[in-house]
C-alpha positions in Angstrom: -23.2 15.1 -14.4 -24.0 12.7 -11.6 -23.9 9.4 -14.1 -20.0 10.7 -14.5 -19.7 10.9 -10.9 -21.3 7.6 -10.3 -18.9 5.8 -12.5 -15.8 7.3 -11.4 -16.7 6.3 -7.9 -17.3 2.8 -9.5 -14.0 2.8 -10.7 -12.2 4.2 -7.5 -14.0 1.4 -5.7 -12.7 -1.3 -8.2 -8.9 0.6 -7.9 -9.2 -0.2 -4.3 -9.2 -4.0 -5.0 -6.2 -3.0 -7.8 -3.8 -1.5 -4.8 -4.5 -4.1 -2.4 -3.3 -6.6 -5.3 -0.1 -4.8 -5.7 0.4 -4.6 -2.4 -0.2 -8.2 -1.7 2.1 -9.2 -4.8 4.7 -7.1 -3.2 4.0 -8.9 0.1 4.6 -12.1 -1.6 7.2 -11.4 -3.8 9.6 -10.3 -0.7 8.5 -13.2 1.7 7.8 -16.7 -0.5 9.8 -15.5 -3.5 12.9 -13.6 -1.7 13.0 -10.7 -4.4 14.5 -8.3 -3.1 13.9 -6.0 -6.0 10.5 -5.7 -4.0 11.9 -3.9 -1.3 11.7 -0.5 -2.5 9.7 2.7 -1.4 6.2 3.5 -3.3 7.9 4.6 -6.7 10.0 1.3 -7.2 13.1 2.4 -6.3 15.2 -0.3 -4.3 16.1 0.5 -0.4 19.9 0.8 0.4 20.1 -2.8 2.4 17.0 -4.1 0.9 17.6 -7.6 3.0 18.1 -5.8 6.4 14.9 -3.4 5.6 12.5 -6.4 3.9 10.5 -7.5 6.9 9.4 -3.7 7.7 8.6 -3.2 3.6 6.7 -6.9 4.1 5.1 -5.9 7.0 3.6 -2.1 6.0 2.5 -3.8 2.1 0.7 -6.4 4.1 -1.1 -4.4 6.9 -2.1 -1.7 4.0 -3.1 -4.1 1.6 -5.6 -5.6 4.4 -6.7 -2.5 5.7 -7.7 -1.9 1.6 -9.1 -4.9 1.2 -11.1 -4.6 4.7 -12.8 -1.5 3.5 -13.5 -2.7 0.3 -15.3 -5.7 1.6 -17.3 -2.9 3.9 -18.7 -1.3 1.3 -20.1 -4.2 0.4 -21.2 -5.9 3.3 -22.1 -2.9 5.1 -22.5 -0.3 2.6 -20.2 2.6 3.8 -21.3 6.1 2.4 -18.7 7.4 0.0 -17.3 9.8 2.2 -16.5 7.3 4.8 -14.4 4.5 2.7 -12.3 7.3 0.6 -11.7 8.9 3.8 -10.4 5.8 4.9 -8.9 5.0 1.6 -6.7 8.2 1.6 -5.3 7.6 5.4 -4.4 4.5 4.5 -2.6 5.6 1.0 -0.8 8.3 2.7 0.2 6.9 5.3 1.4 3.8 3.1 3.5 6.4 1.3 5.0 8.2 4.8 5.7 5.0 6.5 7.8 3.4 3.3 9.8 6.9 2.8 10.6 6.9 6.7 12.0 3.3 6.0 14.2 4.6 2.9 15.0 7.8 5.1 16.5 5.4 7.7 18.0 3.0 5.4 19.8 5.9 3.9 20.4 7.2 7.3 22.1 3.4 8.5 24.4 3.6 4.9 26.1 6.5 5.0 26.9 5.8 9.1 28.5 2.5 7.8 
């Protein structure tokens, strides 16, 4: 039972590396490449206004993607118990998710004023 356990942490660890990537492509997709396909919520889906709303969808990939990356490097460095980095790991994943759907929620909200 425990080798199971042992390597599904392994691979959580190694997903944490994964998100941070997709953040940071996101990241740098919407700043150096000016896609603004990139500016969508968590799923993909494009904001309403995605060049007025691209800075705030830049900013939260960027600071979540570090924050990932920073606790990934912990582990490492100074060898956080499990239930410390996926602690960490699942504030920073939710609040990725509620941050990027208050965005849409006030992208929608700007639209249908206009």
């Amino acid at each position: 039972m425990e080798f199971w356990f042992v390597w599904l942490a392994r691979l959580m660890f190694l997903g944490l590396f994964l998100m941070a990537g997709g953040m940071f492509y996101r990241a740098w997709k919407i700043a150096v490449r000016k896609d603004m396909r990139y500016v969508a919520d968590w799923r993909g889906h494009g904001i309403v206004g995605g060049e007025r709303w691209a800075a705030w969808v830049l900013s939260i990939n960027m600071i979540s993607a570090g924050v990932l990356l920073a606790i990934g490097v912990s582990v490492l460095v100074v060898g956080l118990s499990f239930v410390v980095w996926t602690g960490l790991t699942g504030i920073v994943l939710w609040s990725y998710y509620f941050l990027l759907r208050v965005v849409v929620a006030r992208a929608e909200a700007i639209s249908k004023k206009e």
